[in-house]
Backbone as a ProteinNet text record, in pm:
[ID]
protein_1_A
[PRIMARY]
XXXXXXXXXXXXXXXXXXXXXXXXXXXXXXXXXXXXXXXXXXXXXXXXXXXXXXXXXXXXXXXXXXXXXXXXXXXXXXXXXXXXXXXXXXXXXXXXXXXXXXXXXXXXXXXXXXXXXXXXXXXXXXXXXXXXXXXXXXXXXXXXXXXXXXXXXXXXXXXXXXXXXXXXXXXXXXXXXXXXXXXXXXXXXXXXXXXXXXXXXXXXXXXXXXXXXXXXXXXXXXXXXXXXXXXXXXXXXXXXXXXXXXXXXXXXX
[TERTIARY]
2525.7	2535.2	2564.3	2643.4	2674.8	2597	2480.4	2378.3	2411.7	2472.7	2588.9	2617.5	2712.5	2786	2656.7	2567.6	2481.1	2389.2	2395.3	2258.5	2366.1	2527.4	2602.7	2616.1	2638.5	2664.8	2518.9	2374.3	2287.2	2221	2267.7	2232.9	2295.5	2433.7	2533.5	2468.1	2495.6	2386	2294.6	2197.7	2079.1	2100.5	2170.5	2220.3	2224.2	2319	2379.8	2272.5	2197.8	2024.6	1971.8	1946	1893.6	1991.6	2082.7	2214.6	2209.5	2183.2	2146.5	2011	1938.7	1758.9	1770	1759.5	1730.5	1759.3	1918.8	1922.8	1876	1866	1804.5	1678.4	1597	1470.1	1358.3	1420	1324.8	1363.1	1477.6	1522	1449.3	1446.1	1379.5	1230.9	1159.1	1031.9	969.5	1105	1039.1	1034.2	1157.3	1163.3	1061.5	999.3	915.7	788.4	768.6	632.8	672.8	770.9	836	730.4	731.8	727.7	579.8	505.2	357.9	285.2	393.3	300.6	372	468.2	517.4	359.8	426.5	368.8	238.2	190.5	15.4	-70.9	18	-49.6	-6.6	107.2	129	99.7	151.8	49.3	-55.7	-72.7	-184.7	-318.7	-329.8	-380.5	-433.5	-325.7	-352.3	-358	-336.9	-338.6	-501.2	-556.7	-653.6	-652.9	-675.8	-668.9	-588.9	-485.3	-459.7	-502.7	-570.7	-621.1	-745.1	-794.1	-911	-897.9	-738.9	-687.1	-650.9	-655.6	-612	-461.1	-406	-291.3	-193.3	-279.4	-178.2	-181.6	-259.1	-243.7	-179.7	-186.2	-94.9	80	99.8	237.9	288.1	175.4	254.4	343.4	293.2	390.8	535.2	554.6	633.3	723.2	686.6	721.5	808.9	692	801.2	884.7	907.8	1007.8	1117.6	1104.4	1207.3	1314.5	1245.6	1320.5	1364.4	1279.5	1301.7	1473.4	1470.7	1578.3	1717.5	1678.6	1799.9	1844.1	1773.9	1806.8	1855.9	1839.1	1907.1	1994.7	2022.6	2161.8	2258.8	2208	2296.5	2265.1	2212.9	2255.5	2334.6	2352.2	2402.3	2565.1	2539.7	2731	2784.1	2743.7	2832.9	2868.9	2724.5	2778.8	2877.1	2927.6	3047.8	3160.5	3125.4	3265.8	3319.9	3242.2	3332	3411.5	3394	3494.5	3597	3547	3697.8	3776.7	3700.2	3770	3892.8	3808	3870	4020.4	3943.9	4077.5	4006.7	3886.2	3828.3	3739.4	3767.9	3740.7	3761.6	3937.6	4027.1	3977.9	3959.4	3929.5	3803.2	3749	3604.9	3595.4	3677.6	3756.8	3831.9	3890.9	3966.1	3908.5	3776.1	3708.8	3614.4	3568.7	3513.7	3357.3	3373.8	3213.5	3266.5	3172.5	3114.9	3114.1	3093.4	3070.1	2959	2857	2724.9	2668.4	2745.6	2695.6	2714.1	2817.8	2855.5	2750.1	2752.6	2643.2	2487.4	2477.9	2358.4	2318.6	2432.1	2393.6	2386.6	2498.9	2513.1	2365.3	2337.5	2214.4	2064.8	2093.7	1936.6	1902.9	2020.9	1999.1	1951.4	2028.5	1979.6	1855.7	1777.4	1686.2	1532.3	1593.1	1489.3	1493.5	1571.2	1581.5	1491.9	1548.6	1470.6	1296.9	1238.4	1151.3	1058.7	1120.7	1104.2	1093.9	1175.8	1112.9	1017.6	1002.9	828.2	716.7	719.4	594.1	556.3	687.5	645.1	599.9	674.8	610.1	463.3	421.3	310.5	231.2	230.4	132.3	158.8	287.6	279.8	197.4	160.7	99	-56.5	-105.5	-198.9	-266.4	-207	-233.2	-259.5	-180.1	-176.3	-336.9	-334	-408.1	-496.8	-606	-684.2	-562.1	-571.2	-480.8	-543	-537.4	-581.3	-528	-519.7	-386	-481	-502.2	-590.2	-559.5	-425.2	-330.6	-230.9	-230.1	-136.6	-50	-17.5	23.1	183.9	72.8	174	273.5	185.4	284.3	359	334.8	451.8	556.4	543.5	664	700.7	664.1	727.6	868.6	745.9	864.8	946.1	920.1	1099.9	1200.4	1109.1	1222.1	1291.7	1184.1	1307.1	1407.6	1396	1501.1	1618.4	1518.2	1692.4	1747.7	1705.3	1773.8	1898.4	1807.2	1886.2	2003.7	1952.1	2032.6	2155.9	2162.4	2298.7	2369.3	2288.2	2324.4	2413.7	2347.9	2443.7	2571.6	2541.6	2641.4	2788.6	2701.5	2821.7	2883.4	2839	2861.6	2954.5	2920.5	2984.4	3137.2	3165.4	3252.6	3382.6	3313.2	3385.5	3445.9	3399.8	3364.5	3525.4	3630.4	3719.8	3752.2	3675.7	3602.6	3472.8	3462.8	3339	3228.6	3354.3	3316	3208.5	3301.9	3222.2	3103.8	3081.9	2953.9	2843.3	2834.7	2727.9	2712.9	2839.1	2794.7	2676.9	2711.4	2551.7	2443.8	2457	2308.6	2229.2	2306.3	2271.6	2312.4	2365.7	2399.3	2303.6	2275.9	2229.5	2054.9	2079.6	1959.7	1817.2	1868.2	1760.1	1719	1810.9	1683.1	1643.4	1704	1601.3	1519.6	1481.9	1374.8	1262.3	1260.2	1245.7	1195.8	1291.1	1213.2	1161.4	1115	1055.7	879.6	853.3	726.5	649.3	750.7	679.7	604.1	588.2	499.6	405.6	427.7	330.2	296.4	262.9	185.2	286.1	322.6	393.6	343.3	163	70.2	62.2	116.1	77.4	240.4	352.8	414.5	413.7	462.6	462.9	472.9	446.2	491.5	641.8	773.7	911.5	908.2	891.3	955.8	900.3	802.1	764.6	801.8	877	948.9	1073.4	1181.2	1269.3	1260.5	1151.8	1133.5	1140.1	1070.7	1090.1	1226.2	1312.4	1459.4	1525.8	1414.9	1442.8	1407.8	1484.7	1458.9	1364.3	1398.8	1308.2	1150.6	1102.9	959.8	901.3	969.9	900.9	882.3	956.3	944	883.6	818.3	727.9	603.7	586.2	442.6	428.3	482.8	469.5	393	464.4	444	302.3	296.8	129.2	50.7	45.9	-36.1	-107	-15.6	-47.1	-158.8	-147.9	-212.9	-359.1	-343.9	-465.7	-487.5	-409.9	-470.4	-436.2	-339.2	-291.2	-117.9	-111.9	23.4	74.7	176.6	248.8	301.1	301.3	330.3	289	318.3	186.5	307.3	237.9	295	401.6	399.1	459	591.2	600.2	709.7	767.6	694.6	753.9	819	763.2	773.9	927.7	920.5	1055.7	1166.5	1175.1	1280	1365.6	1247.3	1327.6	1398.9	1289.5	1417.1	1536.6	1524.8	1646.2	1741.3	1678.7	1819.3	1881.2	1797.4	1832.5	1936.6	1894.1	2027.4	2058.9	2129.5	2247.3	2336.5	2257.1	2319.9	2423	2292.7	2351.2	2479.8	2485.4	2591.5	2728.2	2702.5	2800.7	2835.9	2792.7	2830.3	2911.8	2874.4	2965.4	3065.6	3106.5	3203.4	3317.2	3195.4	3371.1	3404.3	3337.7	3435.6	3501.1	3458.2	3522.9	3689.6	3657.3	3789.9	3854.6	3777.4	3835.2	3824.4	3799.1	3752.5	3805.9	3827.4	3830.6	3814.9	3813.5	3816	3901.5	4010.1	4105.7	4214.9	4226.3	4371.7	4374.6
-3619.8	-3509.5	-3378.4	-3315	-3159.6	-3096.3	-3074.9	-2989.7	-2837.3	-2765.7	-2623.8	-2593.2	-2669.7	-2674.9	-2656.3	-2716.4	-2717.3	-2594	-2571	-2473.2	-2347.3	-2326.3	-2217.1	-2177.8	-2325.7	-2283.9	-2264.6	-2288.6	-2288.5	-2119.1	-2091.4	-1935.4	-1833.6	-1878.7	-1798.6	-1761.9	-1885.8	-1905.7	-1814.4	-1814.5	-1765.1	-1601.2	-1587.6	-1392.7	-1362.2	-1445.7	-1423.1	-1346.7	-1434	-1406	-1257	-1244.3	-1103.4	-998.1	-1024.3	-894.5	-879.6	-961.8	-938.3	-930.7	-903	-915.4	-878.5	-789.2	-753	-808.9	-915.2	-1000.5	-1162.9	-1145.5	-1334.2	-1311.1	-1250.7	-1250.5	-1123.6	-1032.8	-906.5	-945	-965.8	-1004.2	-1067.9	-1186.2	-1298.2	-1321.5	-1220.9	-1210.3	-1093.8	-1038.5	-869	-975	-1039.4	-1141.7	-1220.3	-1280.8	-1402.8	-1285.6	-1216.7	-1085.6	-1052.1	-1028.6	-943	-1095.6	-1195	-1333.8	-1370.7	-1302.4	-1306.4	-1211.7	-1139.1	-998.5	-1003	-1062	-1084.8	-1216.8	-1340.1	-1443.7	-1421.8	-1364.2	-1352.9	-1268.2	-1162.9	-1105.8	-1126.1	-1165.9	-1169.7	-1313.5	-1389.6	-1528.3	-1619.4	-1523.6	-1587.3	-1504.1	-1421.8	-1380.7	-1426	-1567.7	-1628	-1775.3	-1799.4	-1921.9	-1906.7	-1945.5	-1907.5	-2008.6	-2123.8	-2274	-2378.3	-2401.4	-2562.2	-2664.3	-2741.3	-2885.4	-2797.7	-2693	-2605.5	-2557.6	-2526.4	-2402.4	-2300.7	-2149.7	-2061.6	-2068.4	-1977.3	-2015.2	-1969.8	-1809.7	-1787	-1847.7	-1883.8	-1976.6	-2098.7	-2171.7	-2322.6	-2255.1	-2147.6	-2139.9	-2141.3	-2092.6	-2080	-2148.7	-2267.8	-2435.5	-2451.4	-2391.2	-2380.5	-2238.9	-2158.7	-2015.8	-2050	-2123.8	-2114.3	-2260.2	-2333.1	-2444.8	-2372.7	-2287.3	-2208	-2140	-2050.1	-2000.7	-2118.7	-2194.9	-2292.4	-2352.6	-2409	-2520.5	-2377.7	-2272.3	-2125.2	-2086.1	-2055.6	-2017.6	-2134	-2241.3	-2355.6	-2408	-2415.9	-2415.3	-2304.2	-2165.5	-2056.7	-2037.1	-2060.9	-2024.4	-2183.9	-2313	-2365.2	-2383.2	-2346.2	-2317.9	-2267.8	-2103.6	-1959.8	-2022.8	-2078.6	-2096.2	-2143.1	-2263.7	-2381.7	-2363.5	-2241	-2233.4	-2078	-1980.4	-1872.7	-1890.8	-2044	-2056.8	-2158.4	-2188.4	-2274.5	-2120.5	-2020.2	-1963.4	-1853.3	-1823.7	-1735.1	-1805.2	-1950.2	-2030.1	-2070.8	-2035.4	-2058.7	-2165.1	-2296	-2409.5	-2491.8	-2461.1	-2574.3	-2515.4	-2446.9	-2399.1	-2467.4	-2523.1	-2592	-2723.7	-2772.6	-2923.5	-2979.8	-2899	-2950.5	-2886.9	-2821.5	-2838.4	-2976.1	-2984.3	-3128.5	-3127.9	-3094.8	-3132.5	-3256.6	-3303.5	-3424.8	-3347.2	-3458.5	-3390.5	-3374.9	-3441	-3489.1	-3341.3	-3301.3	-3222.8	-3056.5	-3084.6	-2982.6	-2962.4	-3061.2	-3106.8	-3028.1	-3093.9	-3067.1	-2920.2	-2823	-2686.7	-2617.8	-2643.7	-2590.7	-2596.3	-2677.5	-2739.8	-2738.6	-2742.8	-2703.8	-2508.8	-2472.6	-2350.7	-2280.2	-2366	-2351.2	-2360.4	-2482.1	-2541.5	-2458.5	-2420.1	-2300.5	-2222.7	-2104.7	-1977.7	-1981.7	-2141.3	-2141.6	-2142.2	-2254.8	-2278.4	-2164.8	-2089.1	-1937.9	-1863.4	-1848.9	-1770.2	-1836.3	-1964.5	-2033.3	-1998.8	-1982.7	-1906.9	-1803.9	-1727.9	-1575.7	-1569.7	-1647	-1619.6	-1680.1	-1760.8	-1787.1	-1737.5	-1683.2	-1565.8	-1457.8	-1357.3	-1263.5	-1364.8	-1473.8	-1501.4	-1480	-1459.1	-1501.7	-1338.5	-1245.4	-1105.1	-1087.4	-1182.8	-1198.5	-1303	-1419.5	-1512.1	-1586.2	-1656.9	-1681.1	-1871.2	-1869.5	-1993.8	-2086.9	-2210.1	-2271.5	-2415	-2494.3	-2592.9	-2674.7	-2808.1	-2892.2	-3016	-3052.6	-3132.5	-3012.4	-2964.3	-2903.2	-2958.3	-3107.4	-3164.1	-3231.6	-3269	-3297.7	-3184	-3085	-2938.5	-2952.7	-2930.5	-2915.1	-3033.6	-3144.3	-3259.1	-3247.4	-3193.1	-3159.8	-3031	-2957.5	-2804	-2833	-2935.3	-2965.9	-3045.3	-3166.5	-3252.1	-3180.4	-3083.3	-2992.9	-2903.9	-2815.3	-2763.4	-2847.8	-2995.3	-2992.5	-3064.4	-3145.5	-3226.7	-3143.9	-2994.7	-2915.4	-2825.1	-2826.8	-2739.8	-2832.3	-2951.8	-3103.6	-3047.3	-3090.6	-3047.8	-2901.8	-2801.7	-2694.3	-2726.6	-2734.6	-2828.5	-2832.8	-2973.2	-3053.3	-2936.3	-2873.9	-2736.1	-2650.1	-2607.8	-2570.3	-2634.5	-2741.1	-2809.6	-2806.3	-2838.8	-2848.9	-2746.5	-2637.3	-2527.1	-2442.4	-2407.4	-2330.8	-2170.3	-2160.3	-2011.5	-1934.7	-1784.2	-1791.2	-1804.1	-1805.4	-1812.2	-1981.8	-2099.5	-2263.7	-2218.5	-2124.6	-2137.6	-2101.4	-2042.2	-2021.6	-2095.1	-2195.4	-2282	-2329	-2425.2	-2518.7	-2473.7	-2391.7	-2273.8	-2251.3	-2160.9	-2071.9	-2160.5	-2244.1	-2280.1	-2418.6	-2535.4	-2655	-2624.3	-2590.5	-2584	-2487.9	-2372.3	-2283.4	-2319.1	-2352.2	-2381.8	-2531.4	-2631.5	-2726.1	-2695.9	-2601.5	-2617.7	-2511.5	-2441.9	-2379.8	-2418.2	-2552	-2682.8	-2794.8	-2739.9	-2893	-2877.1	-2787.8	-2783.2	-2742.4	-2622.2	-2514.8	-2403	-2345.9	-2270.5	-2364.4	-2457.6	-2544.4	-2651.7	-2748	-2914.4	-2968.9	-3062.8	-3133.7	-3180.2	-3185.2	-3302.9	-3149.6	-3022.8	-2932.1	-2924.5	-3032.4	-3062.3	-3179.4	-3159.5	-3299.5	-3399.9	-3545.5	-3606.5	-3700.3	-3612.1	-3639.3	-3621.8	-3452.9	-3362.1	-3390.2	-3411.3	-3469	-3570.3	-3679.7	-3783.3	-3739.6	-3657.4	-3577.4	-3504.7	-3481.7	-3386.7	-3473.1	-3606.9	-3723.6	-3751.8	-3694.7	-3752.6	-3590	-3482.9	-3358.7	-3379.4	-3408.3	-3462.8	-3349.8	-3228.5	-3131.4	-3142.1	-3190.2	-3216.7	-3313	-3374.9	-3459.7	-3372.5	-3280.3	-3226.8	-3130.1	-3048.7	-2971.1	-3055.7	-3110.1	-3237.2	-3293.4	-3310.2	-3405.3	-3255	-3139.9	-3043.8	-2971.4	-2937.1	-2889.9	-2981.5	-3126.5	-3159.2	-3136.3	-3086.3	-3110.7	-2947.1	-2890.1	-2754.8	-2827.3	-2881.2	-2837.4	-3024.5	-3083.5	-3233	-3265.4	-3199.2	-3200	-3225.5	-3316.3	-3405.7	-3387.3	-3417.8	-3471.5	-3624.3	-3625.2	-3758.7	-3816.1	-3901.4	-4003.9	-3955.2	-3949.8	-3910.9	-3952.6	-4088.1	-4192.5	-4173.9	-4130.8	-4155.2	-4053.4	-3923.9	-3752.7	-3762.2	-3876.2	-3868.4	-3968.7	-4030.4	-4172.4	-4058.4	-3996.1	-3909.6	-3810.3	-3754.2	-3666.2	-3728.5	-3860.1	-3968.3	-3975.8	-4041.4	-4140.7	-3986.5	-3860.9	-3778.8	-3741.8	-3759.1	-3710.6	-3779.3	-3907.8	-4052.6	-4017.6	-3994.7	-4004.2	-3890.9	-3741.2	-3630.8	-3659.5	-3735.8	-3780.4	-3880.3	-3999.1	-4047	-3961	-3862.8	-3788.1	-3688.3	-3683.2	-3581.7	-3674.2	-3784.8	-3908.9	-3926	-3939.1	-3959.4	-3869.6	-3692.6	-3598.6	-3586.4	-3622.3	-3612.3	-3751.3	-3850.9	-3968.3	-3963.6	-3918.9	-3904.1	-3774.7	-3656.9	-3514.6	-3438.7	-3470.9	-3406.5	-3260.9	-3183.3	-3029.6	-2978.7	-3073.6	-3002.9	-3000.6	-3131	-3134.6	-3089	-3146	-3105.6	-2955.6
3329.9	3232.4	3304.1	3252.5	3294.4	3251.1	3356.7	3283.7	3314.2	3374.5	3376.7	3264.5	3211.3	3078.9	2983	2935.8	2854.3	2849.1	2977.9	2993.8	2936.7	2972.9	2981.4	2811.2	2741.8	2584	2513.6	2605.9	2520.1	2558.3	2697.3	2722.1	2626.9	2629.7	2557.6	2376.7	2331.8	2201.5	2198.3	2263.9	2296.7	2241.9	2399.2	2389.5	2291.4	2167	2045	1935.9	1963.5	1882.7	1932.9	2047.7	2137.9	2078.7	2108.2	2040.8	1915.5	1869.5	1659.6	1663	1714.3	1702.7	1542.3	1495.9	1330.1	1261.2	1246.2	1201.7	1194.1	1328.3	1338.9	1322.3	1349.6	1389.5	1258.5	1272.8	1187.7	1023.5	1010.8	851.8	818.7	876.8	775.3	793.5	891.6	853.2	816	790.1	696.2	533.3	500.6	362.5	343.4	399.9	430.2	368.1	468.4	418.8	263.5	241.9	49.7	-11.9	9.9	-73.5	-46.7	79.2	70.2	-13	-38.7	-134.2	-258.1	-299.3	-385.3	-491	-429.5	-469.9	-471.2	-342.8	-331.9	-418.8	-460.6	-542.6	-693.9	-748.7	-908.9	-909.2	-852.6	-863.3	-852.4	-722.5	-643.3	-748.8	-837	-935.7	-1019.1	-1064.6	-1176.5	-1132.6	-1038.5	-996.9	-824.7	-867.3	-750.4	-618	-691.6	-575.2	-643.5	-498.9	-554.7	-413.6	-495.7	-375.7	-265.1	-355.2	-280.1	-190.9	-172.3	-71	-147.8	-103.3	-156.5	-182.8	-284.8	-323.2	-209.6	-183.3	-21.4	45.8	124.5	236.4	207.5	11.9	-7.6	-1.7	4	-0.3	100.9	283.4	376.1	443.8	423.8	475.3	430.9	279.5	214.1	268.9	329.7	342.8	463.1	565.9	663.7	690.4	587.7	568.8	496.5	438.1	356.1	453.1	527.7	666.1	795.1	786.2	871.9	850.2	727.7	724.9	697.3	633.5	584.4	761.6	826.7	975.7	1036.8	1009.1	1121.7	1094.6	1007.5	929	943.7	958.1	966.3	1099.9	1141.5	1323.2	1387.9	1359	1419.1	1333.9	1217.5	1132.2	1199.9	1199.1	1238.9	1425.1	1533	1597.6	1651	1580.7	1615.8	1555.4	1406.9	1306.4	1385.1	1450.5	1561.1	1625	1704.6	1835.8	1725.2	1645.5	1558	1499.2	1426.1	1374.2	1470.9	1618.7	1730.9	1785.2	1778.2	1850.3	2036.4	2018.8	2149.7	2188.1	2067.7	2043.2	2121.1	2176.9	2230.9	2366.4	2399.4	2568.3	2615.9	2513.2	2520.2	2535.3	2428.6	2413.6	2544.8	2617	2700.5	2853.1	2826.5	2966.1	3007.6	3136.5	3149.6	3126	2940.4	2893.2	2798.8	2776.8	2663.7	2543.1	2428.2	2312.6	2297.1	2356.5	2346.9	2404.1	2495.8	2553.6	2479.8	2394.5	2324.2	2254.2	2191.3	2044.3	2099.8	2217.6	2288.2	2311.7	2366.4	2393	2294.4	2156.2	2049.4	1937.8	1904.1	1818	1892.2	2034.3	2095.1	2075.3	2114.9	2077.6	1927.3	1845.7	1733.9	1684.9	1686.6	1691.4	1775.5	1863.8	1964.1	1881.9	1834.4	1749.8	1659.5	1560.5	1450.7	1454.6	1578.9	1610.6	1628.8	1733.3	1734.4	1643.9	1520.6	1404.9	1324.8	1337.8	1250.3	1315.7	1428	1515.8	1452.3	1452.3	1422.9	1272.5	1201.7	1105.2	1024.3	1130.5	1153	1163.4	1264.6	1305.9	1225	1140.7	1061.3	911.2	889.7	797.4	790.5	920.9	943.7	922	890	862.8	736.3	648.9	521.9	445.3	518.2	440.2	526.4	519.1	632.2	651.3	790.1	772.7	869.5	853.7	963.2	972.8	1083.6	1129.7	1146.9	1064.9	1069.7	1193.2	1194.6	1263	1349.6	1473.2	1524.4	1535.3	1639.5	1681.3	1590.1	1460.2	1323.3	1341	1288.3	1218.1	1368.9	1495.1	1568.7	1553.1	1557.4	1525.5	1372.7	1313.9	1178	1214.2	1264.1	1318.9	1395.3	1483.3	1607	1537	1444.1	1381.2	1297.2	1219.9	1102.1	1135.5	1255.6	1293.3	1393.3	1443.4	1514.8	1378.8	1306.3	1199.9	1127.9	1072.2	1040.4	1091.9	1186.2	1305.3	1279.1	1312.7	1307.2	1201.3	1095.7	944.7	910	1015	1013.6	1093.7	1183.3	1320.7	1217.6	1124.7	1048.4	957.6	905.6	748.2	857	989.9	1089.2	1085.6	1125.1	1182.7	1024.7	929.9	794.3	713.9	712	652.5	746.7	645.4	742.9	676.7	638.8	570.4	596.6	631.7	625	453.9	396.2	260.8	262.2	288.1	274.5	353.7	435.9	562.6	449.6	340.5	216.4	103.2	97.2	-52.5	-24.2	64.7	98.6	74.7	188.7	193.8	88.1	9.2	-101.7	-223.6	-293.4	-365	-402.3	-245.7	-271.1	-186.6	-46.7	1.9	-84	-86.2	-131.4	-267	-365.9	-467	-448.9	-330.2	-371.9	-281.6	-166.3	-118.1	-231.1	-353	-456.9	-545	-539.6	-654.5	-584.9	-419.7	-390.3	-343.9	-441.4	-438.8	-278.6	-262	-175.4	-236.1	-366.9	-427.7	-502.7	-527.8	-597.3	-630.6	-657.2	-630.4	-731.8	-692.5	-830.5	-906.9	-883	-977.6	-1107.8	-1095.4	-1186.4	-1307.8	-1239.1	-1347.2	-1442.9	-1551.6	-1653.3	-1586.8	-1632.1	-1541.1	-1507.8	-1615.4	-1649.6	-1504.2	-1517.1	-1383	-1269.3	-1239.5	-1079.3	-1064.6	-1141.1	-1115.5	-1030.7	-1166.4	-1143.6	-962.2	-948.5	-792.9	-670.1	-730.1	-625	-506.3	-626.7	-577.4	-508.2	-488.4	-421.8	-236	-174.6	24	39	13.5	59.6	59	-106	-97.6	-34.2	79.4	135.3	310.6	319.2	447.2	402.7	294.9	250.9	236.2	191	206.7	306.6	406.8	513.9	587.8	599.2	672.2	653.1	474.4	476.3	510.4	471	513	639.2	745.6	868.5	900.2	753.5	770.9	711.3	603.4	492.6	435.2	506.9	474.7	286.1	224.9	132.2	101.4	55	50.7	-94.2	-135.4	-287.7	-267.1	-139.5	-117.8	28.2	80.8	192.2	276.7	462	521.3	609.6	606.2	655.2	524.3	443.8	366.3	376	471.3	460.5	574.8	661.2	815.7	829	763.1	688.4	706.9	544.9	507.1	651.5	669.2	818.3	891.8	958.1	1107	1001.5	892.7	804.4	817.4	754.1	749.3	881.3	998.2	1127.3	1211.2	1178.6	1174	1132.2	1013.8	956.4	969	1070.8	1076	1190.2	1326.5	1420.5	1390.9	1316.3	1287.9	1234.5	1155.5	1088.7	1218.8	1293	1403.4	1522.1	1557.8	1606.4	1539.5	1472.6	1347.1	1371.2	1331.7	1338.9	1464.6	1599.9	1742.6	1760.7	1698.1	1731.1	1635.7	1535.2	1487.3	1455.7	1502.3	1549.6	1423.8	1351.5	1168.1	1203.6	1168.5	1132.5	1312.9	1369.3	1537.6	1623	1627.1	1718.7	1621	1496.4	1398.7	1386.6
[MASK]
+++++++++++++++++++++++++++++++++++++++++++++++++++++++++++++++++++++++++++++++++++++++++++++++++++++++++++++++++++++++++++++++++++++++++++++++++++++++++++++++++++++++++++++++++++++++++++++++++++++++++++++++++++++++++++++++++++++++++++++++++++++++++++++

């Protein structure tokens, strides 16, 4: 392995983040804070406990899966769709890296950033609501699998996307309200029981349940089936990312 090459596109990456600090980093946990004082106080009002956690503290799992999967997706797109859109793609392609290795500097970087802003907003929660991590260990293999899975997932939205316009359908259009409707503000046992059927078939509420639990020992669904969903989508990101270098999708044409 060219570990040069890897370390060079994952430093580079990196910088990218430091030079936008306000954007990668202060934005989305000045937002994240709007949605603790938002929610915590007009809802958390009327809603006091669910599963005998406070309502602030049941949203935080949800708070920072929200930013989690929105940042890793938008930091590993913009990264891979710049050098397609500059034309500084092919200078990359035809130096002596791997794709693997591409894949590797591009999406680890990602994946760090994101990781990096769930900390923080971790700890800015913890100003807000009393919080406490019943399972660390969980919540950390929840937090690496979700950002690199996603990070791929951006990777791929990256690679496809020949607009900066496509780099937001996904995002904003499919991701955010299902992570909205996948029962990050609230239990699904508090809908009818049509609609928590209906929610079943939402991927998100299973990486929102798999994840609090690991705070507060409170699930919507068993963890082995939260823990399922992530590998199964992570395969199949990895396969779809084999795929577009094996047959050059939107990269060599």
């Amino acid at each position: 392995m060219n570990i040069q090459a890897v370390k060079a596109i994952y430093l580079f990456e990196m910088s990218r983040a430091w030079r936008t600090l306000f954007q990668s980093i202060v934005s989305p946990v000045l937002s994240t804070s709007l949605y603790f004082i938002v929610f915590g106080s007009a809802i958390g009002s009327r809603i006091t406990e669910i599963g005998g956690v406070s309502y602030g503290s049941f949203i935080v799992p949800g708070l920072v899966m929200l930013s989690l999967l929105t940042q890793s997706i938008a930091n590993a797109s913009f990264g891979i769709f710049f050098p397609k859109f500059t034309g500084s793609i092919y200078e990359l392609l035809s130096a002596p890296v791997s794709y693997f290795e591409i894949v590797l500097g591009y999406v680890g970087a990602a994946a760090t950033k994101s990781m990096i802003l769930g900390f923080i907003i971790l700890a800015t929660a913890g100003f807000f609501v009393p919080l406490q991590i019943l399972h660390p260990l969980w919540m950390l293999l929840f937090l690496v699998l979700t950002s690199i899975t996603f990070s791929l997932f951006g990777f791929i939205i990256g690679v496809w996307a020949d607009g900066f316009e496509k780099l937001q359908i996904i995002p904003l259009l499919i991701i955010t309200p299902l992570v909205f409707l996948g029962g990050s503000f609230y239990s699904i046992d508090m809908l009818p029981p049509f609609w928590q059927n209906v929610t079943l078939f939402n991927p998100v509420l299973y990486l929102v349940s798999g994840f609090r639990w690991s705070f507060y020992e409170i699930a919507d669904v068993s963890l082995v089936t939260s823990l399922s969903m992530i590998v199964g989508f992570l395969v199949a990101c990895m396969i779809t990312v084999w795929w577009i270098f094996k047959t050059g999708y939107q990269v060599k044409n």
